[in-house]
C-alpha positions in Angstrom: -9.8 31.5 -0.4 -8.3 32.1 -3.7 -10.3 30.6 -6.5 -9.1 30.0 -10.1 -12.0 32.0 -11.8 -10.9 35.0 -9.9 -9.7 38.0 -12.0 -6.2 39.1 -10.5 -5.3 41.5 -13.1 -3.2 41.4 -16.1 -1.9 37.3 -16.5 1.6 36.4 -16.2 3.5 36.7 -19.4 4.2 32.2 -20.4 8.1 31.4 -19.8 11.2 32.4 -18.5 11.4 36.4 -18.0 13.5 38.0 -20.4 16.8 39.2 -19.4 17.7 42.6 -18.3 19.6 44.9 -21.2 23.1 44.5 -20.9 22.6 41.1 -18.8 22.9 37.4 -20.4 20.8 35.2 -18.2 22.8 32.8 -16.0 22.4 29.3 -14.4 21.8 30.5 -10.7 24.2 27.6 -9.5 27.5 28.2 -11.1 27.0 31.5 -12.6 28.4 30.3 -15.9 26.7 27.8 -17.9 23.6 28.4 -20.0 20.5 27.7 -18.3 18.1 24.8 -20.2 15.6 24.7 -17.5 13.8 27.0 -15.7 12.1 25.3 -12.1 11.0 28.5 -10.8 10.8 32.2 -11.6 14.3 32.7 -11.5 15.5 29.5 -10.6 17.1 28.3 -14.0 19.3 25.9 -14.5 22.2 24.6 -16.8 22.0 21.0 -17.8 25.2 19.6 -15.4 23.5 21.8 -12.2 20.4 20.4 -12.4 20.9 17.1 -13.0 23.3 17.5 -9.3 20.3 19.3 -7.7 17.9 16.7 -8.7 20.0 13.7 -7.6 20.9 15.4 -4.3 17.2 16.1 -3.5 16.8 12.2 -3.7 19.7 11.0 -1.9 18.7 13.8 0.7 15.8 12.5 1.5 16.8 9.2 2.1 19.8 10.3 4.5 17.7 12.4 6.1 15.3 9.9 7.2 17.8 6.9 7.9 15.6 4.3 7.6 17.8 1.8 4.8 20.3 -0.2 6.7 23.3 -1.4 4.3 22.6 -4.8 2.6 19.1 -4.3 3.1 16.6 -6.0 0.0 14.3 -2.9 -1.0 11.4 -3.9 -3.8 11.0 -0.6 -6.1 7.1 -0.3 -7.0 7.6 0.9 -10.6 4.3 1.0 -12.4 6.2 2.9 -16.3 5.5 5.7 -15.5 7.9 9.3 -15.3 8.0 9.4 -11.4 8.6 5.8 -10.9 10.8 5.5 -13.5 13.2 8.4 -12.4 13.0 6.9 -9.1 14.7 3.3 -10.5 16.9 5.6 -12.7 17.9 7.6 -9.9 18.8 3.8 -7.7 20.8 2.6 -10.9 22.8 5.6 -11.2 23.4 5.6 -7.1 24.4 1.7 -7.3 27.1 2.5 -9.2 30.9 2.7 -8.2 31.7 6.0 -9.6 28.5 7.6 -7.6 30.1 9.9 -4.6 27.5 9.0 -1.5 26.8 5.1 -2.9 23.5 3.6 -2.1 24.2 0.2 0.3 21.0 -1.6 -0.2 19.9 -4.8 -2.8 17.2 -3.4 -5.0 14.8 -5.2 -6.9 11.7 -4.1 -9.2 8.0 -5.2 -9.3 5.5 -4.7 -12.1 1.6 -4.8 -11.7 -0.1 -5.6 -14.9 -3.8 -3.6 -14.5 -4.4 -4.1 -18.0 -7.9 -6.3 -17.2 -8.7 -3.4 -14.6 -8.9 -1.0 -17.5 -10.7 -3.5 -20.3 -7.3 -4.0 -22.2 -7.4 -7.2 -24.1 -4.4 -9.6 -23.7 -2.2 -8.5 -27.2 -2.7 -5.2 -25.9 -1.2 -6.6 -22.5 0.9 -8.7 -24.0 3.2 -6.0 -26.0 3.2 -3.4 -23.1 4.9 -6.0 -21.4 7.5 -6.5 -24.0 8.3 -2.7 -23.5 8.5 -3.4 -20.2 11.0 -6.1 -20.2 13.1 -4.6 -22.1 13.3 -1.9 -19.8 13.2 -4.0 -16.8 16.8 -6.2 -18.6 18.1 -2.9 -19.4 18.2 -1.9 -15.8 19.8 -5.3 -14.7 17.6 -5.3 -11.4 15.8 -8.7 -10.3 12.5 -8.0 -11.5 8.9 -9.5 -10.6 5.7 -8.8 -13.1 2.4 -10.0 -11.6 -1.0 -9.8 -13.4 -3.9 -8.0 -11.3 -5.8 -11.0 -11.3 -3.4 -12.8 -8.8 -5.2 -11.0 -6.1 -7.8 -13.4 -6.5 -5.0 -16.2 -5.0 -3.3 -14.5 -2.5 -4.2 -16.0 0.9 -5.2 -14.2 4.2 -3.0 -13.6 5.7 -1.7 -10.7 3.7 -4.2 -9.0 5.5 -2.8 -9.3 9.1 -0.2 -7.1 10.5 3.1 -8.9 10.7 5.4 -8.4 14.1 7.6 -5.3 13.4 11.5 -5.1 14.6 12.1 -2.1 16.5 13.3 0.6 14.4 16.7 1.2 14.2 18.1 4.4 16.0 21.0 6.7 14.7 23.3 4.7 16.6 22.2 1.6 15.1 22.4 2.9 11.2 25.8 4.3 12.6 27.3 0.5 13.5 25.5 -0.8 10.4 27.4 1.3 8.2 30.6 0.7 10.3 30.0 -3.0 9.9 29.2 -3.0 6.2 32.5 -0.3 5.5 34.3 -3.0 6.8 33.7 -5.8 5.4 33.5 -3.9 2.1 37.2 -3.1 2.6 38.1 -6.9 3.5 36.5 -7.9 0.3 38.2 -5.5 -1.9 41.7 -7.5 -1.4 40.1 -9.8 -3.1 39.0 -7.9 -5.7 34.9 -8.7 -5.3 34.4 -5.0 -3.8 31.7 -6.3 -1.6 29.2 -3.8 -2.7 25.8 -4.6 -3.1 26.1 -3.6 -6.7 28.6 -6.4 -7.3 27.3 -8.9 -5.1 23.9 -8.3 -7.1 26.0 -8.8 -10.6 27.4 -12.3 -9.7 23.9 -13.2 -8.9 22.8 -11.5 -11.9 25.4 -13.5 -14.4 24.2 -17.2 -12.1 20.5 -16.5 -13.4 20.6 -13.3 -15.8 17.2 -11.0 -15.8 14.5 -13.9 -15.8 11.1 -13.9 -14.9 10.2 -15.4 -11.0 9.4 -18.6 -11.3 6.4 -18.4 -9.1 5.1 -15.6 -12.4 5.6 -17.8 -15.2 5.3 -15.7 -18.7 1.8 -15.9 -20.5 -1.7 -14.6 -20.1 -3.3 -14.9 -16.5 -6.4 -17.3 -16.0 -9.4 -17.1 -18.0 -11.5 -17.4 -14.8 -9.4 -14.9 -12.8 -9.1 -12.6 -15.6 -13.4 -12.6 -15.8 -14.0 -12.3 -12.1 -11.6 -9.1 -12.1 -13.5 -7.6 -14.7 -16.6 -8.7 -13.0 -15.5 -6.8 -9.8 -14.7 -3.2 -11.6 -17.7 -3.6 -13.4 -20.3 -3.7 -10.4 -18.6 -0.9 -8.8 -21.0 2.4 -9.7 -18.4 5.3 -9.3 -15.3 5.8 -10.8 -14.0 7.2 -7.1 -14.6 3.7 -5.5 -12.9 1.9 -8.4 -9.7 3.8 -7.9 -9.8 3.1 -4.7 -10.3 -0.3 -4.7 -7.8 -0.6 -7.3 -5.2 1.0 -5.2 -6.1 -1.5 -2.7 -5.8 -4.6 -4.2 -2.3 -3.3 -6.2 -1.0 -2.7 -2.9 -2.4 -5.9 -1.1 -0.4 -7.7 -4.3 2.5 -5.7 -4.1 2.9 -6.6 0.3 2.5 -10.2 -0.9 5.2 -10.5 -3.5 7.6 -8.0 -0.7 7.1 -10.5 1.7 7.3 -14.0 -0.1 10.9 -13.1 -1.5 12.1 -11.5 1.6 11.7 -7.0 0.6 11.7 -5.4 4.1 11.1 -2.2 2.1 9.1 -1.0 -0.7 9.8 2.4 -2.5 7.3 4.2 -4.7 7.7 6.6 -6.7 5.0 9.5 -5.6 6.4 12.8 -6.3 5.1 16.0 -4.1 2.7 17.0 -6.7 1.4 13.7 -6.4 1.1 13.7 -2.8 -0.3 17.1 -2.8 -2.9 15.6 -4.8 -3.7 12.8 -3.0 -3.4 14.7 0.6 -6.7 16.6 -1.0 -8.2 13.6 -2.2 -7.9 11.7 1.2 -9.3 14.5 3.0 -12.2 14.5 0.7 -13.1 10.6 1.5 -12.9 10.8 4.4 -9.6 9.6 5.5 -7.7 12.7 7.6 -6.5 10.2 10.5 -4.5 8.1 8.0 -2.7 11.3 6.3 0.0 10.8 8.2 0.0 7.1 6.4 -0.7 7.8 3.2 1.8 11.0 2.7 4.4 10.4 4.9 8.0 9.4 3.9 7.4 6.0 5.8 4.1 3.9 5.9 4.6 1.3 9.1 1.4 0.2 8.9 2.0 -3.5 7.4 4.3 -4.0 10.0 7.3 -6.2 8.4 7.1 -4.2 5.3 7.4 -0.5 5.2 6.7 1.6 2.5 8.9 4.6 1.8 8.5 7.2 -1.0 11.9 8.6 -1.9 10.5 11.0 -4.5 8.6 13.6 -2.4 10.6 16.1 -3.0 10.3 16.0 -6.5 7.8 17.8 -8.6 6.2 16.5 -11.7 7.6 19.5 -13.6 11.2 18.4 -12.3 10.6 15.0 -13.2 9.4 15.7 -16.5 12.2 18.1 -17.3 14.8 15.1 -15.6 13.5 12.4 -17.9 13.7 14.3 -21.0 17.5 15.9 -20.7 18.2 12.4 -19.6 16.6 10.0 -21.7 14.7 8.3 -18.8 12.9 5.5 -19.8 9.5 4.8 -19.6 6.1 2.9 -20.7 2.7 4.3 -21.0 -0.1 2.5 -19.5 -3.4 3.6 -20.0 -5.1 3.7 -16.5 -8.5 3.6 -15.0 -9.6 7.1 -15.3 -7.8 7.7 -18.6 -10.1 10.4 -20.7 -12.3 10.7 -17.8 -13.9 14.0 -17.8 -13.0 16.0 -14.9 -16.0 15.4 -12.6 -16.0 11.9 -13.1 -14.8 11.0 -9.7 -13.2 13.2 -6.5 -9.6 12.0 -7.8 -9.6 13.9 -11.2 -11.5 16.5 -10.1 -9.2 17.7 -6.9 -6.3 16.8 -9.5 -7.9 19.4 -12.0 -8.5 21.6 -9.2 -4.6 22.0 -7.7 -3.2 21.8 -11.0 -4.9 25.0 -12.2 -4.2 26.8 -9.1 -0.3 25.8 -9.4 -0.9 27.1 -13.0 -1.9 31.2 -11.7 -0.4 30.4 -7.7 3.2 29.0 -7.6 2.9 28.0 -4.8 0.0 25.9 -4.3 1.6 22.9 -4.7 4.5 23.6 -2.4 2.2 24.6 0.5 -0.2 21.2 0.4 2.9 19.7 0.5 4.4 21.2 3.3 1.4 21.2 5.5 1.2 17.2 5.2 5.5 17.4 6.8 3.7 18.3 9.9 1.4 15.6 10.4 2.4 13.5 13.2 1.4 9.7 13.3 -0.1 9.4 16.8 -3.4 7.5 17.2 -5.9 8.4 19.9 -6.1 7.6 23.1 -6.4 3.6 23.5 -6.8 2.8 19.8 -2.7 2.6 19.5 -3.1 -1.4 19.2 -7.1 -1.4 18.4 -8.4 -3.9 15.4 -7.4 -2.8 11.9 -9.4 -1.7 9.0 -9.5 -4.8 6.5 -8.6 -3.0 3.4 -6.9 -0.2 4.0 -5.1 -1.7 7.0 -5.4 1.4 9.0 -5.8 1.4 12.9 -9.9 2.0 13.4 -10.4 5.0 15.1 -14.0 3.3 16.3 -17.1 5.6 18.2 -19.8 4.1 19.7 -23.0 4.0 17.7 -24.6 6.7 19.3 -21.4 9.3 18.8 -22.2 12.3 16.8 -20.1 11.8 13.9 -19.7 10.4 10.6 -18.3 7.2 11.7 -20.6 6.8 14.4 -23.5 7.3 11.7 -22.1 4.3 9.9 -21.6 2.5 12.8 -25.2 2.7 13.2 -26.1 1.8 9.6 -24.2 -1.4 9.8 -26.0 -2.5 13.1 -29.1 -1.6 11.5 -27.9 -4.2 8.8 -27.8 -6.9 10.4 -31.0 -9.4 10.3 -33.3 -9.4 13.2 -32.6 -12.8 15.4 -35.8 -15.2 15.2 -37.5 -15.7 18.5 -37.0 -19.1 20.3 -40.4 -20.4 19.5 -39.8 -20.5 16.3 -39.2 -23.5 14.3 -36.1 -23.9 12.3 -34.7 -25.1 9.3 -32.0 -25.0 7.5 -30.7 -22.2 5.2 -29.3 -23.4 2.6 -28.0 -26.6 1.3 -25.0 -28.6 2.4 -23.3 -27.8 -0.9 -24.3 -24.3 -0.9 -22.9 -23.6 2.9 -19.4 -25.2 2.3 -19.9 -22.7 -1.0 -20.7 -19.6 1.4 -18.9 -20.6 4.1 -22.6 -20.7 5.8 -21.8 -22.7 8.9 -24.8 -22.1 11.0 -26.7 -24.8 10.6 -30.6 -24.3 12.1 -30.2 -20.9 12.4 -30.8 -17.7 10.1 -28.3 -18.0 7.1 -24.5 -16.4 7.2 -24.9 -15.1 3.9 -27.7 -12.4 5.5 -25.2 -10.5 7.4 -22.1 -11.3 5.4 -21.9 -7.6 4.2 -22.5 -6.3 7.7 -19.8 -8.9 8.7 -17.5 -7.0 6.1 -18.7 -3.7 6.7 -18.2 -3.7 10.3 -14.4 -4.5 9.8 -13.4 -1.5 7.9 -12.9 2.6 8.5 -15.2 5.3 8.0 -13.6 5.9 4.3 -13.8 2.3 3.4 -17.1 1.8 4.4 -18.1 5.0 2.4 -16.4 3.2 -1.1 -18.3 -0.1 -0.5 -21.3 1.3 -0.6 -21.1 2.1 -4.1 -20.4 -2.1 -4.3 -23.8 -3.2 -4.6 -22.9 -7.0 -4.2 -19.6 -8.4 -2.1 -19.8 -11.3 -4.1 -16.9 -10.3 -6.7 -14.7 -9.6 -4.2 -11.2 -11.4 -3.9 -11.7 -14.7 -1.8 -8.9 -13.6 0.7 -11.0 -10.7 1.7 -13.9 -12.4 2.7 -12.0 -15.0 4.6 -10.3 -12.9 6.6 -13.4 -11.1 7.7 -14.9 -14.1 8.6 -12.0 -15.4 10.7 -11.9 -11.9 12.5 -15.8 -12.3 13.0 -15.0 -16.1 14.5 -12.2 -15.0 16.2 -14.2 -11.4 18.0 -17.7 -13.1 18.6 -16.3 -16.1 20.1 -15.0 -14.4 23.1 -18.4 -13.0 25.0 -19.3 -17.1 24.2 -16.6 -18.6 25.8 -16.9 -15.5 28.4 -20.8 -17.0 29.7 -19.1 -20.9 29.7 -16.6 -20.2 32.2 -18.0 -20.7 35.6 -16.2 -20.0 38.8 -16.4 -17.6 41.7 -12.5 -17.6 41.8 -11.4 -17.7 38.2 -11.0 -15.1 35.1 -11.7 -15.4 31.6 -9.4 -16.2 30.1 -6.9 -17.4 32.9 -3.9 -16.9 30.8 -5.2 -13.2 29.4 -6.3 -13.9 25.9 -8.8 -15.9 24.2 -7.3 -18.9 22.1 -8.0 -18.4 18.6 -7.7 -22.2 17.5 -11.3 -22.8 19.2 -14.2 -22.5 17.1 -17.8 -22.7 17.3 -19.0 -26.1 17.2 -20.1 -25.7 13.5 -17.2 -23.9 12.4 -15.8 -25.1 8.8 -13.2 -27.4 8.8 -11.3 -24.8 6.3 -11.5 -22.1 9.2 -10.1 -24.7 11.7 -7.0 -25.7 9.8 -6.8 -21.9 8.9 -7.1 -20.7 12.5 -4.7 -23.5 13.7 -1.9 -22.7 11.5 -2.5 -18.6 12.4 -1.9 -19.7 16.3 1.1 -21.5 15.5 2.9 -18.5 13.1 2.2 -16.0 16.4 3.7 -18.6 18.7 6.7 -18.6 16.6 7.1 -15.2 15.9 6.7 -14.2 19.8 3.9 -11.6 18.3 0.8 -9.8 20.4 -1.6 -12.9 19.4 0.6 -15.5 20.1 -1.6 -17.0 23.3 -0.3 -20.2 25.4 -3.2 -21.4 27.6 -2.5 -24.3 30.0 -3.5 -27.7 28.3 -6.0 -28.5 30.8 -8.0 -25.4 31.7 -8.3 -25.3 27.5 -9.8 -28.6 28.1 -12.4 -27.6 31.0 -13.4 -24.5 29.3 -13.9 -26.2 25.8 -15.9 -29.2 27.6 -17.6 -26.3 29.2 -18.7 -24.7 26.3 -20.1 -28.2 25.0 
């Protein structure tokens, strides 16, 4: 393989070629105008041409892929920087009436604050965010900023998969735009246009560019803002920070999609991005999610899908967009900001593609194009398996006795967990009743539910997750909505084989109606998990989902007497 050291002879001469004699370099589109940009060798462009080729590169990709229906609320992930702010550039300038293929959908930005990630104080915070608002009220969007440290309230649920709506064919995008042409044309009698650009501006003059309500203005709190910092600073590698930062931004980011009704979320990764990260997630450990995390569309959350418009784009294009244009943008020191280039895998495959792009054209362009033909398709019986808990990726499981890496951690996590005390033992209580409720330790007489709370966790998550935690010593500092959800999934997976032994019966199943009922608990179950468990079997009843279960009123009687 070609390796950057490598002497190829004589280096490229820096810049544009210079023209033949006798021949005034061109802009390759219209043959007249002066080229200010050049992409490629020989690609340059005037100012008017490439402005048209970048915007139709966008708007490609999203007719392409026909995944927007007209009128639908999309939630732009703009974090201040160049690709994500081209992106909400390139939405504003397709919003408006004078654009000739007009985006149909109701945009609406989002804002993570990571400044308490990154050891910013709050002035610090506090005047990026003034930049930011004044960017965000330029744009006229509805706009959401959230602090980092919300994680730390979000409930669990964000971790389950909601039920997903079919996907719309070509037929179905076809009458949506029919049906949204037409009533577009029935409100322009009345002068209103119907556009969502101008539906979005009278709801824009009834409550003009404030904050959401639920995100009042002002520092996070104190406590949140300490146990954040207390999190990134018990992680050992700079690798497993990033990672768990990209986590929790996107747990926070699902949450506020889905509490003010965004059925899709557009970020602004660009193909050298993506490039990037395709490396990078090869690296940890994560080539079955590739499809996932590089695709246009990410279906994984189920009611919320994530697109990313700006794939086409490279950050050279971007960079060369924002400046002719006056783009603009907020710098926001991150995580690995003058890290050396070995600190983590991130910055060093980053480093690596970059330099190769710099001597190999393209590199860049052939990552890219490799990760096009990656084809979503889970194996064989894991297609509606148990998820990973952070990354929400379908668990391609082995057995503990496969040979391969996942199987090897399989095997670490059983070796985890605490050896069971034999029945002649006596017994005696863990832990305190104040400390349980603390710990969520439920069990009573027998050996303590903090011992094999991080084999509880582990168990739950993919082979590149579980790689990341180790470098957590302690799951302690994690948000609270993490380690509830593991436990319910651990109530909810364990409870079956129990119930499985109570039923009795020459002549009957378990369970008779197919499923086991997840609002019955172990005798000693918490009265939090009960309540939690109860209202989780009610929302799947309603929404008709896979874990909505209906067992007859009686035999749930029998079975639970059984049990007792």
């Amino acid at each position: 393989m070609c390796q950057v050291g490598e002497d190829y002879g004589d280096p490229a001469p820096e810049g544009p070629p210079p023209p033949r004699p006798g021949h005034e370099l061109k802009c390759v589109k219209c043959k007249e105008g002066l080229p200010v940009v050049v992409i490629r060798a020989g690609d340059a462009f005037c100012r008017d041409c490439f402005r048209a080729f970048y915007i139709h590169k966008f708007r490609a990709v999203l007719g392409k892929n026909r995944l927007i229906f007209p009128g639908e609320k999309v939630l732009l992930a703009w974090s201040g920087g160049p690709s994500s702010s081209s992106m909400v550039w390139q939405v504003l300038e397709g919003l408006g009436r004078d654009s000739a293929k007009r985006l149909r959908f109701v945009p609406g930005v989002v804002y993570v604050d990571e400044g308490a990630a990154c050891g910013q104080s709050w002035k610090d915070r506090a005047r990026t965010l003034a930049d930011v608002k004044l960017i965000l009220q330029t744009v006229g969007f509805p706009w959401h900023t959230v602090a980092l440290e919300e994680v730390f309230a979000l409930p669990p649920s964000v971790l389950r998969c909601s039920a997903q709506e079919p996907v719309g064919t070509m037929g179905n995008y076809k009458v949506a735009v029919d049906s949204f042409l037409q009533q577009e044309h029935m409100l322009g009698a009345e002068g209103v246009g119907g556009s969502p650009n101008s539906t979005q501006g009278e709801e824009q003059l009834g409550q003009p560019c404030t904050q959401d309500p639920q995100h009042p203005a002002g520092p996070p709190p104190a406590d949140q803002t300490e146990a954040l910092s207390r999190l990134f600073d018990s992680v050992k590698t700079l690798t497993a920070k990033e990672e768990l930062l990209q986590t929790l931004r996107t747990h926070l980011i699902l949450h506020v999609a889905r509490t003010h009704g965004y059925s899709k979320v557009m970020t602004g990764d660009s193909c050298t991005r993506l490039a990037i990260k395709l490396m990078t997630s090869l690296a940890l450990g994560r080539g079955a999610f590739l499809a996932w995390d590089t695709g246009f569309s990410d279906e994984r959350h189920g009611d919320v899908v994530v697109v990313r418009p700006m794939r086409e784009h490279t950050l050279k294009e971007v960079a060369f967009y924002n400046r002719l244009f006056a783009v603009p943008s907020v710098f926001t020191p991150a995580i690995d900001t003058k890290a050396p280039e070995k600190a983590s895998i991130h910055r060093l495959m980053e480093g690596f593609l970059l330099r190769l792009q710099a001597q190999f054209p393209s590199t860049v362009s052939t990552v890219y194009r490799t990760s096009e033909k990656l084809v979503k398709a889970p194996r064989d019986g894991c297609a509606a398996g148990p998820r990973c808990l952070l990354c929400m990726c379908l668990l391609d499981v082995d057995t503990a006795d496969s040979a391969t890496a996942f199987g090897a951690q399989t095997q670490d996590c059983s070796q985890m967990r605490p050896p069971t005390p034999p029945a002649e033992a006596p017994t005696v209580p863990c832990c305190s009743t104040e400390v349980g409720r603390v710990q969520n330790c439920f069990r009573g007489t027998k050996p303590c539910g903090r011992e094999d709370s991080r084999a509880r966790v582990i168990e739950q998550l993919c082979y590149s997750c579980r790689v990341n935690m180790k470098d957590v010593p302690s799951l302690d500092p994690l948000p609270p909505y993490i380690l509830a959800e593991a436990q319910l999934r651990s109530q909810r997976y364990g409870l079956a084989p129990r119930l499985g032994e109570c039923w009795r019966g020459p002549s009957r199943r378990w369970p008779p109606w197919g499923k086991v009922p997840r609002v019955w608990l172990p005798p000693r179950a918490s009265p939090e998990i009960q309540e939690y468990l109860v209202e989780s079997s009610d929302d799947d009843v309603h929404t008709g989902g896979s874990g909505a279960w209906g067992p007859p009123e009686q035999e749930g009687k029998d079975g639970q007497a059984a049990c007792d």
